[in-house]
C-alpha positions as CSV (number, residue, x, y, z in Angstrom):
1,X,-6.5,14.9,2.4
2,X,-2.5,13.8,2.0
3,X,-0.8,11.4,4.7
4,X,2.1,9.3,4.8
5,X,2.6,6.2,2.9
6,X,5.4,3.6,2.3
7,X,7.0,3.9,-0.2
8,X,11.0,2.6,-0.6
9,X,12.1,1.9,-4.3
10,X,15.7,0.3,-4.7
11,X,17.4,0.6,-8.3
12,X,20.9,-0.2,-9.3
13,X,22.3,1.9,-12.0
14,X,24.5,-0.1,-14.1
15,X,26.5,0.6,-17.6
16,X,24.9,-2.2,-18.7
17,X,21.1,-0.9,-18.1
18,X,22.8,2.3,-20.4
19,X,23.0,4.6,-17.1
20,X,25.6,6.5,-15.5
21,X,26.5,7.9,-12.1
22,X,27.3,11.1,-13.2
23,X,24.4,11.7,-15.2
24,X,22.3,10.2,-12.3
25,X,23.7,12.5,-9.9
26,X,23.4,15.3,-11.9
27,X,19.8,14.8,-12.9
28,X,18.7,14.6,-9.4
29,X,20.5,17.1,-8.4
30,X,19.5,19.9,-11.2
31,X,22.9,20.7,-11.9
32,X,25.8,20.7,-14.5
33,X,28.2,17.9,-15.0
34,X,31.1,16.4,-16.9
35,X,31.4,12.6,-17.1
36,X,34.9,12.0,-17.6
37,X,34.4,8.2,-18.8
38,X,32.2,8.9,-21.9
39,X,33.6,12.9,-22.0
40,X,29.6,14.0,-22.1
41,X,28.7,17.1,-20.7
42,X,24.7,17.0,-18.4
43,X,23.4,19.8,-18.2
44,X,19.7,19.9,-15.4
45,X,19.9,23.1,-14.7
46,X,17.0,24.1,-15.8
47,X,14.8,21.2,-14.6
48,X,12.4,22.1,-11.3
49,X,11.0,20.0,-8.0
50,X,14.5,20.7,-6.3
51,X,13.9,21.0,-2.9
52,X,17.0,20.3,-1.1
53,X,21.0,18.5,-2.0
54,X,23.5,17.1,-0.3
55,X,26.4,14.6,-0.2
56,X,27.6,13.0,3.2
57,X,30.9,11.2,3.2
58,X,32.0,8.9,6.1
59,X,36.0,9.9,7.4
60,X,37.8,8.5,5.2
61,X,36.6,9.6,2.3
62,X,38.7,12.0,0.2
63,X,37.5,15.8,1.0
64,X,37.2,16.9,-2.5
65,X,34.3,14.2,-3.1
66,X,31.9,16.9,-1.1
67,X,31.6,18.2,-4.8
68,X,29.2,15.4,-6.3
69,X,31.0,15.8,-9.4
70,X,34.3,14.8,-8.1
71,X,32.7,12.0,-6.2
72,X,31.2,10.4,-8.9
73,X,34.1,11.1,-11.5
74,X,36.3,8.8,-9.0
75,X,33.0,6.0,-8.9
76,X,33.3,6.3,-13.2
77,X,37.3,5.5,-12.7
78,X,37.3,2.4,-10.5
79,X,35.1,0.6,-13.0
80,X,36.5,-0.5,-15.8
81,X,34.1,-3.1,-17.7
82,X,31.0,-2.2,-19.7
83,X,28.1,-3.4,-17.7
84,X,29.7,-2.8,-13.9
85,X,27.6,-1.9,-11.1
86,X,28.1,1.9,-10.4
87,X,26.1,2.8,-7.6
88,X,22.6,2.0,-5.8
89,X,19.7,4.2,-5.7
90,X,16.6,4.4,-3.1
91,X,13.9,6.6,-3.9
92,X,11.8,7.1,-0.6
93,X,8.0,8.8,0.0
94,X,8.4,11.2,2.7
95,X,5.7,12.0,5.1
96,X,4.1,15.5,3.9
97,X,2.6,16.1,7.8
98,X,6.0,17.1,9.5
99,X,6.9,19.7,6.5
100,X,10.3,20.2,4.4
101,X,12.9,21.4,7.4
102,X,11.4,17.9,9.8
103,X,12.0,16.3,6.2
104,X,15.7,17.0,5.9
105,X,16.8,16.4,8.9
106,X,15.0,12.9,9.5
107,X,16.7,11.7,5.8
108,X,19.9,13.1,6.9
109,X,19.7,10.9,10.6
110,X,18.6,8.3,7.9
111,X,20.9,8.1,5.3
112,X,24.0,8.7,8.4
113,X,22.6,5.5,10.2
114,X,22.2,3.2,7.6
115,X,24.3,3.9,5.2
116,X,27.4,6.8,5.8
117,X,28.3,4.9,8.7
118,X,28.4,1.4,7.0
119,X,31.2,3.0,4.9
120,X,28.9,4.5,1.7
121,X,29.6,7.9,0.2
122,X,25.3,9.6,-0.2
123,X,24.6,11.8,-2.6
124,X,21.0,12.7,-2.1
125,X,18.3,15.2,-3.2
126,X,14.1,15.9,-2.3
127,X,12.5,16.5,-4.7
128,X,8.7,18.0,-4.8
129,X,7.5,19.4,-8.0
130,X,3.5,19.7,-6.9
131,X,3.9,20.0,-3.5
132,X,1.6,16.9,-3.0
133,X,4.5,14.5,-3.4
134,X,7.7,15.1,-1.4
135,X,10.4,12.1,-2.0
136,X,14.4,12.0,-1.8
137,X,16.4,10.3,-4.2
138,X,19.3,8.8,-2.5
139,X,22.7,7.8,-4.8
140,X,25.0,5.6,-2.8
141,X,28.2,4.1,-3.7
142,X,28.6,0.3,-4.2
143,X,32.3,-0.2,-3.5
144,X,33.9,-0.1,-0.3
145,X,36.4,2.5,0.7
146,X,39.7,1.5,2.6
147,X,40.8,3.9,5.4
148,X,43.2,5.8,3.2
149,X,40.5,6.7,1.0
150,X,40.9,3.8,-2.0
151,X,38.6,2.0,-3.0
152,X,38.4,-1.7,-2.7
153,X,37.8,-4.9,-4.8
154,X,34.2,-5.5,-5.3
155,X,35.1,-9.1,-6.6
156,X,38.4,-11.2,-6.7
157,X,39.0,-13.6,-8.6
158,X,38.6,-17.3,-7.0
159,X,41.0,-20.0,-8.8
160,X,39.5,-23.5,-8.7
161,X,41.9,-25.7,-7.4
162,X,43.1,-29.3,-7.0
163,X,44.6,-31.4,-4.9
164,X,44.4,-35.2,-4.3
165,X,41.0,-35.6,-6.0
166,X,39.8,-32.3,-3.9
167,X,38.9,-29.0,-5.7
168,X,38.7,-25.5,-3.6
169,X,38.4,-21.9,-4.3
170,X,41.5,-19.6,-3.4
171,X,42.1,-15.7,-4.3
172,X,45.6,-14.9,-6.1
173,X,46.7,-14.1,-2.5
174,X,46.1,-17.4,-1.0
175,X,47.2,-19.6,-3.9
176,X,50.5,-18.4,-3.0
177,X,50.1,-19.9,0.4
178,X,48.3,-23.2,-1.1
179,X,50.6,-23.9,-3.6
180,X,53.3,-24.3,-1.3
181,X,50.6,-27.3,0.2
182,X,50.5,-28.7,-3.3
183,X,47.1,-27.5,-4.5
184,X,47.7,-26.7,-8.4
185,X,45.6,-24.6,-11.1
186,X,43.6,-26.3,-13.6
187,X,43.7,-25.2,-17.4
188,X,42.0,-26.4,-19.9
189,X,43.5,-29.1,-21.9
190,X,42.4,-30.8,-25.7
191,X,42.0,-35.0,-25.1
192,X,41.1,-35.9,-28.2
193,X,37.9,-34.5,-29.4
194,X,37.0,-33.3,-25.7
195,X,38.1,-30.4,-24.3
196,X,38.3,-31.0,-20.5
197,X,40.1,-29.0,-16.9
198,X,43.1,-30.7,-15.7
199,X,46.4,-29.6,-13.5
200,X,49.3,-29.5,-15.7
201,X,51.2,-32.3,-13.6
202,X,48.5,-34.5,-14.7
203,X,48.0,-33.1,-18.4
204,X,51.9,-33.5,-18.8
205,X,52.1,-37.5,-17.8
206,X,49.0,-38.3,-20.5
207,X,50.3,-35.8,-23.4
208,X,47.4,-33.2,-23.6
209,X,48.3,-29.9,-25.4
210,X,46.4,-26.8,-23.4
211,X,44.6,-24.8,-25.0
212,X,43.7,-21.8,-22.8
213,X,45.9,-19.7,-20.9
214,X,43.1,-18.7,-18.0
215,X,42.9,-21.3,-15.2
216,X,39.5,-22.7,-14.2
217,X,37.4,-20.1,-12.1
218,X,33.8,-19.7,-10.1
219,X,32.1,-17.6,-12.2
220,X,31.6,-14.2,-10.6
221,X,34.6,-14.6,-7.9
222,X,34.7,-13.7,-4.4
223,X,32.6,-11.0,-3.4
224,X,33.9,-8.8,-0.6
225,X,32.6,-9.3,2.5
226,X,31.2,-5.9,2.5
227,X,29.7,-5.9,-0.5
228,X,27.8,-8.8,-0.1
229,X,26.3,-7.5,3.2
230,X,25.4,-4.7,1.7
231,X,23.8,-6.4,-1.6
232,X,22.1,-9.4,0.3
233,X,18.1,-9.2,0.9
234,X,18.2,-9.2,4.7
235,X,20.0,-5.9,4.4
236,X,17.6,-5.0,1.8
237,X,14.7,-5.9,4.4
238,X,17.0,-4.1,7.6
239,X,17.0,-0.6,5.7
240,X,13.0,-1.0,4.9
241,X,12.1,-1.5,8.3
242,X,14.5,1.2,9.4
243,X,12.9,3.5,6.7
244,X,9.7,3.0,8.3
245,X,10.9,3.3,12.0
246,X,12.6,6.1,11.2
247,X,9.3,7.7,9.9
248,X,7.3,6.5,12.2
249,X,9.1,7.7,15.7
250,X,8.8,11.4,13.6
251,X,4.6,11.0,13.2
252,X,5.0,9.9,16.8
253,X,6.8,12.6,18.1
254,X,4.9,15.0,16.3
255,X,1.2,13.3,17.8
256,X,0.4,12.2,14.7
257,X,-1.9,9.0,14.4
258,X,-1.1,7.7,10.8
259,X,1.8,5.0,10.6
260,X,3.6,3.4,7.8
261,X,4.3,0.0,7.8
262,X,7.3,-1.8,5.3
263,X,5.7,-5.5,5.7
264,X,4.3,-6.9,2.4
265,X,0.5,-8.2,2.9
266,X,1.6,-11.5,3.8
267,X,3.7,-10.7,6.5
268,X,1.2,-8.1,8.1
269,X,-1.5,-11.4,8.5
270,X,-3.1,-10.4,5.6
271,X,-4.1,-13.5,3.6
272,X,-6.6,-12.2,0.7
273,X,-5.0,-11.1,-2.1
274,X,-4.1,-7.6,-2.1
275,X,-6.2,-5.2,-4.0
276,X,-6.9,-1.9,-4.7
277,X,-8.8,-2.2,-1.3
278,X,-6.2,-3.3,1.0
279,X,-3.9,-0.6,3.0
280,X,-4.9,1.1,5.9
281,X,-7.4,3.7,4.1
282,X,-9.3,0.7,2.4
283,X,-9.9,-1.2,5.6
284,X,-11.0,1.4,7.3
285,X,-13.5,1.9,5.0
286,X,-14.4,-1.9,5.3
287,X,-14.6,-0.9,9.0
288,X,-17.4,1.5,7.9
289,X,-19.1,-0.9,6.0
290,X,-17.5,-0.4,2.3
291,X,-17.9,-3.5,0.5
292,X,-14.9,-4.5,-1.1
293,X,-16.0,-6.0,-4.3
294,X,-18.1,-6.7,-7.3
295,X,-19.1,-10.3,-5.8
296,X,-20.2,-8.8,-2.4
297,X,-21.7,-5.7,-3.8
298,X,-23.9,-7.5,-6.0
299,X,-24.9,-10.0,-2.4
300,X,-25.6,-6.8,-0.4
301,X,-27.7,-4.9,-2.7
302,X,-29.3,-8.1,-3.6
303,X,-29.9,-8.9,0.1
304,X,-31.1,-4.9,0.7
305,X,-33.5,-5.5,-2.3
306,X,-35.0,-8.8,-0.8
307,X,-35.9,-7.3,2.3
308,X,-37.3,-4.5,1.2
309,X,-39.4,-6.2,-1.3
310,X,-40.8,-8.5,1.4
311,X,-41.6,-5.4,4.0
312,X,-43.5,-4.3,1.2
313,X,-45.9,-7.2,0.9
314,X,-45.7,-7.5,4.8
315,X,-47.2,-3.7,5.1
316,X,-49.1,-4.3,2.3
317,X,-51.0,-7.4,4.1
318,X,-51.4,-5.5,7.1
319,X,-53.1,-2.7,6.0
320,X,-55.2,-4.6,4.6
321,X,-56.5,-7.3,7.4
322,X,-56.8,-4.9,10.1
323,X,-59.7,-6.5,12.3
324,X,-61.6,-3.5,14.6
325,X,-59.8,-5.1,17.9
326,X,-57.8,-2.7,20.1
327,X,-54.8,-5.6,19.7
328,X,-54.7,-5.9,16.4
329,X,-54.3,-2.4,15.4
330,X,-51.8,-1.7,18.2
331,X,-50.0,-5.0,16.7
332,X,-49.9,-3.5,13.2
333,X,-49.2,-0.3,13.9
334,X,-45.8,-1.3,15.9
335,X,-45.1,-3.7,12.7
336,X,-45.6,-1.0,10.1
337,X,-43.3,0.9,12.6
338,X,-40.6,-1.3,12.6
339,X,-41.0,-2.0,8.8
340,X,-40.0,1.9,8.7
341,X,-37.3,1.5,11.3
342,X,-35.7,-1.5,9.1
343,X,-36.2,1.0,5.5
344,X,-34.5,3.8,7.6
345,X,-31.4,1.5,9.0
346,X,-31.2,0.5,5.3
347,X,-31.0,4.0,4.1
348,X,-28.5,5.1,6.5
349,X,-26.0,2.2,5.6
350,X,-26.9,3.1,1.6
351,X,-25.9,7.3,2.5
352,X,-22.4,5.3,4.2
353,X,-21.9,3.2,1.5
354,X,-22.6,6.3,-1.3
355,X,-19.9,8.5,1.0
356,X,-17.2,5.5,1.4
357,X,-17.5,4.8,-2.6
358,X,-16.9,8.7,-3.3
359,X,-14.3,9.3,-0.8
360,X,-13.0,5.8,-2.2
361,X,-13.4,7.3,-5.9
362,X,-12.0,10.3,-4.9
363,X,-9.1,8.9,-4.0
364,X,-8.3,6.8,-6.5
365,X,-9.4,8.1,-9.9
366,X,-6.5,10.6,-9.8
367,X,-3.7,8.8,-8.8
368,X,-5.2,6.3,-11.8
369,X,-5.2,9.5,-14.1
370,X,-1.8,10.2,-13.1
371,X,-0.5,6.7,-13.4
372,X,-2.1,5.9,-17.1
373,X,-0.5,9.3,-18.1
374,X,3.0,8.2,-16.7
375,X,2.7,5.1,-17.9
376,X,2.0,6.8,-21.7
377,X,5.0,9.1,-21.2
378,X,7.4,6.3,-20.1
379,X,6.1,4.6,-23.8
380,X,6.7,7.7,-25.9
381,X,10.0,8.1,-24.4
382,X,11.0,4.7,-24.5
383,X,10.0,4.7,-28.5
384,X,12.1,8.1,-28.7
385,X,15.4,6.3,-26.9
386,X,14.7,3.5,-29.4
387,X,14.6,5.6,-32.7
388,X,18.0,8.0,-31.4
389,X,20.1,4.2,-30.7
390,X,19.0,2.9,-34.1
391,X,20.3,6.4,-35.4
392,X,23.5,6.3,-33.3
393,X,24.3,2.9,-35.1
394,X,23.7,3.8,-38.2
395,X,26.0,7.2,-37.9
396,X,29.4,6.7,-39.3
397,X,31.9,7.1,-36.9
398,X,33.6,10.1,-39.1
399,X,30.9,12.7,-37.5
400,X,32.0,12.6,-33.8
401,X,29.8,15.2,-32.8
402,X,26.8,14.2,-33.8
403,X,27.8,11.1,-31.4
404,X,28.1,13.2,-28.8
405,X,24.9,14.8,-29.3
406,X,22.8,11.8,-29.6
407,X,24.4,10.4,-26.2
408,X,23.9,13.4,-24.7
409,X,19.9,13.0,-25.7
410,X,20.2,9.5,-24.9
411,X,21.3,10.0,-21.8
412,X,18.7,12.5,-20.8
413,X,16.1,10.2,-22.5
414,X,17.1,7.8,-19.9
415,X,17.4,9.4,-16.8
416,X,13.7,10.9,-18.1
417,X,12.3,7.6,-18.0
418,X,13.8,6.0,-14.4
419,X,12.8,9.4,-13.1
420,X,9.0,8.4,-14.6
421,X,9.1,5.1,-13.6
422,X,10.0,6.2,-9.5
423,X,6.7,8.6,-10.3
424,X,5.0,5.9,-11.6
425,X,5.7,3.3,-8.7
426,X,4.9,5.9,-6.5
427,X,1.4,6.3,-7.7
428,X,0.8,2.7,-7.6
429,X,2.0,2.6,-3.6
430,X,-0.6,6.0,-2.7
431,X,-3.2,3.4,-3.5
432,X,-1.4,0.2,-2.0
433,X,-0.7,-1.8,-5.3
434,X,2.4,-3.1,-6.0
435,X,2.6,-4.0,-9.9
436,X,0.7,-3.2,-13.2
437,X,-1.2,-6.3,-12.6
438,X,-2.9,-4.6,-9.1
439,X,-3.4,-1.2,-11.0
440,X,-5.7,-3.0,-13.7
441,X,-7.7,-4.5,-11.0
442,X,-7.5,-1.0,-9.2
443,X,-9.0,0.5,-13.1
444,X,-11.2,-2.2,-13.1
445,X,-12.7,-1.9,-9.6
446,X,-13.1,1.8,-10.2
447,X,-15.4,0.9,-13.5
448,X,-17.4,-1.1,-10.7
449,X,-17.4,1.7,-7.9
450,X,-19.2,4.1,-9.9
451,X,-21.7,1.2,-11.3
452,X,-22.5,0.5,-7.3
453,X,-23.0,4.3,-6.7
454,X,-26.0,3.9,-9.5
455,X,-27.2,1.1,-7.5
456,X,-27.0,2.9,-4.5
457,X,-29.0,6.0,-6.0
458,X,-31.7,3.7,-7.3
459,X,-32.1,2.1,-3.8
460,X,-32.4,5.3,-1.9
461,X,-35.1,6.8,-4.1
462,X,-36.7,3.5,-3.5
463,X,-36.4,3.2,-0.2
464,X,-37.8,7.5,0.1
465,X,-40.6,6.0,-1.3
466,X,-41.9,3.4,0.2
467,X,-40.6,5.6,3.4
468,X,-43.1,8.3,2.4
469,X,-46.0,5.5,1.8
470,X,-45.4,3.9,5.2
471,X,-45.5,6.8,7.1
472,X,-48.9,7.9,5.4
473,X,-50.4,4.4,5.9
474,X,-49.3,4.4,9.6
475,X,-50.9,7.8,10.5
476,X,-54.4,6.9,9.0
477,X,-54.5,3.7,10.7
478,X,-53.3,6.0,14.0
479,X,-55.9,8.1,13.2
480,X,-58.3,5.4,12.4
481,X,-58.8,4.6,16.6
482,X,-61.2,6.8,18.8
483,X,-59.6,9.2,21.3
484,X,-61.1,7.9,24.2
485,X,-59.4,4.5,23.5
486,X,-55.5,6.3,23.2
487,X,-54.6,5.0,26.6
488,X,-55.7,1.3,25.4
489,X,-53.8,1.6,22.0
490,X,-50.8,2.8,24.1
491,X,-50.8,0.0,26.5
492,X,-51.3,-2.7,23.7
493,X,-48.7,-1.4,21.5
494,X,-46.2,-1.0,24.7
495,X,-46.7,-4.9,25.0
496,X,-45.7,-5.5,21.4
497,X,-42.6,-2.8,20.9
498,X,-39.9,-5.1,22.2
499,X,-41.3,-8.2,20.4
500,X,-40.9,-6.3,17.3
501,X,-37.5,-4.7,17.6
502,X,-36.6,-8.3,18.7
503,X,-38.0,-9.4,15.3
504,X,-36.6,-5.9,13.6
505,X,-33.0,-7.0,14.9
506,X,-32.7,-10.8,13.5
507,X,-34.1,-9.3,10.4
508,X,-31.3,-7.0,10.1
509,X,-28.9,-9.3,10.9
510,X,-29.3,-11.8,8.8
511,X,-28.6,-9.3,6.4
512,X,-25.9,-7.2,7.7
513,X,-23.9,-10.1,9.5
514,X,-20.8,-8.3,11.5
515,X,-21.7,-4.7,10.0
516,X,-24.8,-4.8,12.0
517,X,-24.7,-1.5,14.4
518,X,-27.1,-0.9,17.0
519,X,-25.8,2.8,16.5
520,X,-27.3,3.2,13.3
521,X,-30.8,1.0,14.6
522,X,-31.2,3.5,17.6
523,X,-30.4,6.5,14.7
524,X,-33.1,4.7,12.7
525,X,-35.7,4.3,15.0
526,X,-35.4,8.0,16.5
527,X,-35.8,9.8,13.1
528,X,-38.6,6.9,12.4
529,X,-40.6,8.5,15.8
530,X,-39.9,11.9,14.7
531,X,-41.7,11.5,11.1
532,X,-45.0,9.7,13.0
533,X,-44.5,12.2,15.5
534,X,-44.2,10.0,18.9
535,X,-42.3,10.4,21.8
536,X,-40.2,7.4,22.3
537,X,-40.0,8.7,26.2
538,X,-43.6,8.1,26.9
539,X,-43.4,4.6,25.5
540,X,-40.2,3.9,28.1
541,X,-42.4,5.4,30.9
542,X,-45.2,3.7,30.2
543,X,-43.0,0.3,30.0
544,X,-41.2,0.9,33.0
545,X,-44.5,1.6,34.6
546,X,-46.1,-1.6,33.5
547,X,-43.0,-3.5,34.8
548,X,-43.2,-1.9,38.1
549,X,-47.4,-2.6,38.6
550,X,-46.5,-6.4,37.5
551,X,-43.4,-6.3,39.9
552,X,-45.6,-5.5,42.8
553,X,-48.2,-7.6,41.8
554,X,-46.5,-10.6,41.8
555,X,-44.6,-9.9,45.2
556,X,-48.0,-9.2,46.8
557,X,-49.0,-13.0,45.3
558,X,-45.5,-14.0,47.2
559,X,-46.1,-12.1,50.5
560,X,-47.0,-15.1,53.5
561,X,-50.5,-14.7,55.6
562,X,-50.4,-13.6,59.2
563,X,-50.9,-16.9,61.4
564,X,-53.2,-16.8,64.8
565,X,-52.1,-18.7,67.5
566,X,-54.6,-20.1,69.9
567,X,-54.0,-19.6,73.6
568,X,-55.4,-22.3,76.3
569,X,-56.8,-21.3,78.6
């Protein structure tokens, strides 16, 4: 069974990480491309999962950037350093329920929302190469466009200035304003064996010779406005939430019940450490009554052994120091009965525990499967990337072309591995972990699941037995009684029913705590009657009867006598 689940992954691709926009776009987008800043050609045609493309421009964006390679040509141009920033990737989990057409155009109200009409040029692509596993890759641009279609700064430089003792940050644009107030540049000046920042007024009276022409500076500049509201973590949070709305208000409208939910653990209430059983598929297995961990495994078949062990003896003793009264046999008989009723409750929650654990393992042990092999293919490639770099170092500059081969495979070598490591994150979200840390205990607790599923067998061929010993036991002692005295047995063992299922009830609970169900008693104690072969109905009739005699019994002891009056005469 496949249902939604939240999953929003946020990457930026950098030069300095070794990534490109052009080769990201074209990768997710299975097509060919020519990166005019390094002059390699990419070539994806030929890879598969390509479900659907597309690139949405606000207005004033330049037409001609509807072509992807265009777009991300001009992205290439407007950075100039080796490490800049060149675009922002999500890679989003989209609900499988509402199909690939619902898909499109609830990414496409998405991406317009949140991001086109904030000002971003979207390049985006779905992507589904099992069918199991529909997600969208979304390629945004970091800098912000002015309305005729240029782009604008992402930084500026901020000057550190002074002015009587006072030292402020101004762009090249407002120092022109501020110098006019008397606010001056500092440059580094040599005083002696120090090299310190001082204004040249001040460096001029004392003598100092300066020895760097670039005045004193914060160290990244001014971001633009823009960009900062679009980099900052409540943004970050804002397009999570919307992601999930957004997914949401489609299950909704198409009646289904699952939801996803962008709130870490924390946030949700959630104060136990999130494991492999957290997420909404884990607790409502705890809701079943799937124990959660080694710890409490170990407690409940412990517990489950316990009892058993002393309903054993307790039958055991019975059988054994039945007296020839009427009472006493009626009074063992209803224990023995609810000795069975407490092996058969036990049962039942052992055939819910052995279904949760093998849905659970079900569940799991792929996506683990999946994950350990991604994970090992990340590795190789990662070596592989490693070896062609050491190569490209070594290569003398005189054979160009081989230059531009080994790029080319480094390239594709690294788009490879970010598209693996979205595949890989992915895995870790279908079973609600959020690191490598949570998928070792998810391994781990996997180990254990199928250790408590041996446990589980063990207790239920136990449990069959002593079932099948119980019921034989019960029926020769049933047996054991004259006919003519049925009616007496009946009556005395109506008198001790509820003192035992009284008895039968603390007993369970003190095992079970909160995952007690009287469900599963009642379930219990009808397929109990149906193996000794009573009718629970005549025991209620006979009950109710009794009540009612002792009802009227007791109002006839109540009703006031007649009084005669005397007449004189």
């Amino acid at each position: 069974m496949f249902m939604a689940i939240y999953h929003m992954e946020a990457k930026v691709i950098s030069r300095g990480s070794g990534r490109s926009a052009v080769a990201a776009s074209a990768y997710m987008s299975c097509s060919r491309m020519y990166n005019d800043y390094d002059g390699i050609q990419h070539d994806y045609t030929r890879k598969h999962g390509l479900v659907y493309q597309e690139v949405m421009l606000p207005p004033m964006a330049p037409a001609e950037w509807k072509d992807r390679e265009h777009l991300w040509n001009a992205v290439e141009e407007a950075e100039k350093t080796k490490d800049s920033r060149l675009a922002r990737e999500f890679v989003v989990a989209l609900p499988i329920e509402v199909g690939t057409g619902s898909n499109i155009s609830l990414l496409q109200d998405f991406i317009q929302k949140n991001f086109v009409d904030m000002g971003m040029c979207a390049d985006f692509a779905i992507h589904d190469t099992d069918g199991h596993n529909p997600h969208a890759h979304i390629l945004l641009t970091v800098r912000p466009l002015n309305e005729d279609g240029t782009w604008q700064y992402k930084t500026e430089k901020e000057y550190l200035c002074i002015k009587d003792g006072e030292e402020k940050g101004f762009t090249a644009s407002e120092f022109r304003e501020a110098q006019k107030e008397g606010w001056e540049k500092q440059y580094r000046y040599k005083a002696g064996k120090k090299k310190i920042y001082l204004t040249p007024s001040v460096a001029q009276e004392k003598g100092y010779e300066r020895i760097d022409k670039h005045p004193k500076s914060t160290r990244y500049g001014r971001q633009n406005p823009i960009s900062e509201k679009w980099n900052s973590d409540e943004q970050l949070c804002l397009w999570r939430a919307n992601w999930a709305d957004t997914v949401n208000r489609e299950l909704e409208c198409r009646q289904f019940d699952t939801r996803i939910d962008h709130r870490s653990f924390s946030d949700q209430g959630i104060t136990e450490q999130p494991t492999i059983h957290e997420g909404y598929i884990a607790r409502d297995m705890e809701k079943k009554g799937m124990v959660s961990d080694r710890c409490e495994l170990n407690r409940q078949i412990r517990s489950d052994n316990r009892l058993l062990g002393e309903l054993k003896n307790q039958v055991a003793k019975l059988t054994k120091s039945i007296k020839e009264s009427i009472p006493a046999i009626a009074e063992a008989l209803e224990n023995i009965r609810g000795a069975m009723i407490i092996f058969q409750y036990q049962m039942l929650h052992n055939e819910m525990q052995t279904a949760s654990a093998k849905d659970w393992i079900e569940m799991t042990k792929p996506v683990i499967e999946k994950y350990k092999a991604t994970k090992l293919e990340i590795h190789k490639k990662q070596e592989e990337r490693k070896i062609l770099k050491t190569k490209k170092q070594n290569l003398s500059i005189l054979n160009p072309l081989q230059h531009y081969h080994l790029n080319q495979q480094i390239t594709t070598l690294t788009e490879d591995i970010e598209e693996l490591k979205s595949k890989k994150n992915y895995f870790m979200a279908e079973i609600y972990c959020h690191n490598d840390t949570e998928m070792k205990n998810a391994e781990s607790t996997l180990k254990q699941q199928f250790a408590f599923l041996e446990k589980l067998a063990s207790q239920r061929q136990s449990l069959n037995e002593q079932l099948g010993k119980n019921c034989k036991e019960f029926i020769d002692l049933k047996l054991s009684v004259a006919p003519e005295k049925s009616e007496e047995l009946l009556d005395a063992r109506v008198s001790f029913r509820n003192i035992v299922r009284n008895l039968v009830v603390s007993r369970l609970r003190d095992v079970y705590g909160k995952k007690f169900e009287y469900e599963r008693l009642n379930n219990a104690s009808d397929y109990i009657d149906g193996c000794i072969q009573e009718d629970p109905y005549l025991f209620r009739e006979r009950a109710r009867q009794k009540a009612w005699e002792q009802d009227r019994r007791y109002h006839q002891s109540r009703k006031p006598q007649k009084k005669h009056r005397d007449f004189e005469l």
